[in-house]
N, C-alpha and C positions, 0 to 999 in steps of 0.2 A: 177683732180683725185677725189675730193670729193668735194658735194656742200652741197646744203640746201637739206630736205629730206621735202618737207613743208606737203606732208601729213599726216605725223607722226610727224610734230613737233620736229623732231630730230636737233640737228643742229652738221654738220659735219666738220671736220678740215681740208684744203688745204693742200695739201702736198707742198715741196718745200727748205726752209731750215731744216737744222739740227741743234740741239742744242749741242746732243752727239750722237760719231761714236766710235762704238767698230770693231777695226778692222779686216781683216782676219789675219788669225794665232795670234791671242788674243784670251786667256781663262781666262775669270772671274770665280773664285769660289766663291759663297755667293750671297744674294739677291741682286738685284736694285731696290731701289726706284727713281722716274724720275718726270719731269715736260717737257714740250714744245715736242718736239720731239726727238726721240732716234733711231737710225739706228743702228742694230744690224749685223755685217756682219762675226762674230766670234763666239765664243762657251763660252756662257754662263750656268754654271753648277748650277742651283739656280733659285730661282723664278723672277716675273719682274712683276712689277706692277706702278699703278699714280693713285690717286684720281683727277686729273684734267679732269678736263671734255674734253678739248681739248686736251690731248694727244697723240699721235699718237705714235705706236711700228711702225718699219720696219723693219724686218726679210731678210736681202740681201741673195743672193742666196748661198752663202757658211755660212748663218748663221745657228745654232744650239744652241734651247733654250730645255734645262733638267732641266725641272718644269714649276711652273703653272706660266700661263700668264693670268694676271689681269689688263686690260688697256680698255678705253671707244674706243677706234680708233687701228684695227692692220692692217698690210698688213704683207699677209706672204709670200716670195718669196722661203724660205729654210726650217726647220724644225723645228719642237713642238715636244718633248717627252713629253707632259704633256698634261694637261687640259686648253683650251684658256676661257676665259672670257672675255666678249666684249658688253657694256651696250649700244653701240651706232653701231659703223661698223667692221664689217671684211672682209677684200677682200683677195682669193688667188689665186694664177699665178698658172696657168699649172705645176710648178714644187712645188707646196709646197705639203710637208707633215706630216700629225698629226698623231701622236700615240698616242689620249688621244678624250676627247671629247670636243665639241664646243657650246658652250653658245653664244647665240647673238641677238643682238633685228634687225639687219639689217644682209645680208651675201651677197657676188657675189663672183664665182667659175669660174673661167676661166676650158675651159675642157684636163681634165688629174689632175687635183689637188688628192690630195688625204688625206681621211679622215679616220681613223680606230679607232672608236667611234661614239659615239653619237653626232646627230647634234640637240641642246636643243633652241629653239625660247623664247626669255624672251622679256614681250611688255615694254615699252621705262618705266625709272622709275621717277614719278614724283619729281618736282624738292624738295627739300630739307627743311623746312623749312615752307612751305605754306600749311599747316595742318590745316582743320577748325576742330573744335573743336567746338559742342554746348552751347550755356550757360546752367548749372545746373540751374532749379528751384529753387526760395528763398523759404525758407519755411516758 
């Protein structure tokens, strides 16, 4: 599903296991915060976000996310009312659909997706941490 991006330097997460499954006919109300992977196949009324780099969302085909999605890795098979944020990949299946707009430093669209906003390209963000900084002048 996903590999290395080595010309950008991205590095992307396998899909495969799941860490957490929200199932169909489950409705979460309130945010999630997550690590590893999260397969979303129910309706989560809230935002959904991971500072992990590796992350991955998976939006199953009767899934329904109402708010923003903040994750470096999503796949969306079922629907966004919100805004997606996605600092590494997004990929959508012929049936996803977004009612918001899409931030992304990588994207792939199977055809019939559907997007109803803005599609925003943001280039890869350096990593964290490894800031030069000049040395100030002694005076």
């Amino acid at each position: 599903m996903f590999g290395n991006d080595k010309k950008k330097g991205v590095k992307l997460v396998r899909g495969g296991s799941v860490d957490t499954l929200v199932s169909p006919h489950t409705t979460i109300t309130g945010n999630i915060r997550f690590t590893g992977v999260l397969y979303l196949d129910g309706t989560l009324e809230g935002n959904v976000e991971s500072d992990d780099p590796k992350a991955l969302l998976t939006i199953g085909n009767s899934g329904v996310a109402k708010g923003e999605v903040r994750v470096p890795n999503v796949v969306i098979h079922g629907r966004v009312e919100g805004d997606v944020y996605a600092n590494a990949h997004v990929s959508l299946s012929a049936d996803a659909r977004i009612h918001g707009n899409v931030y992304y430093h990588l994207i792939e669209m199977s055809m019939g997706a559907e997007i109803n906003g803005q599609l925003v390209h943001k280039p890869a963000e350096p990593p964290k941490g490894l800031e030069h900084k000049p040395d100030s002048p002694s005076v």
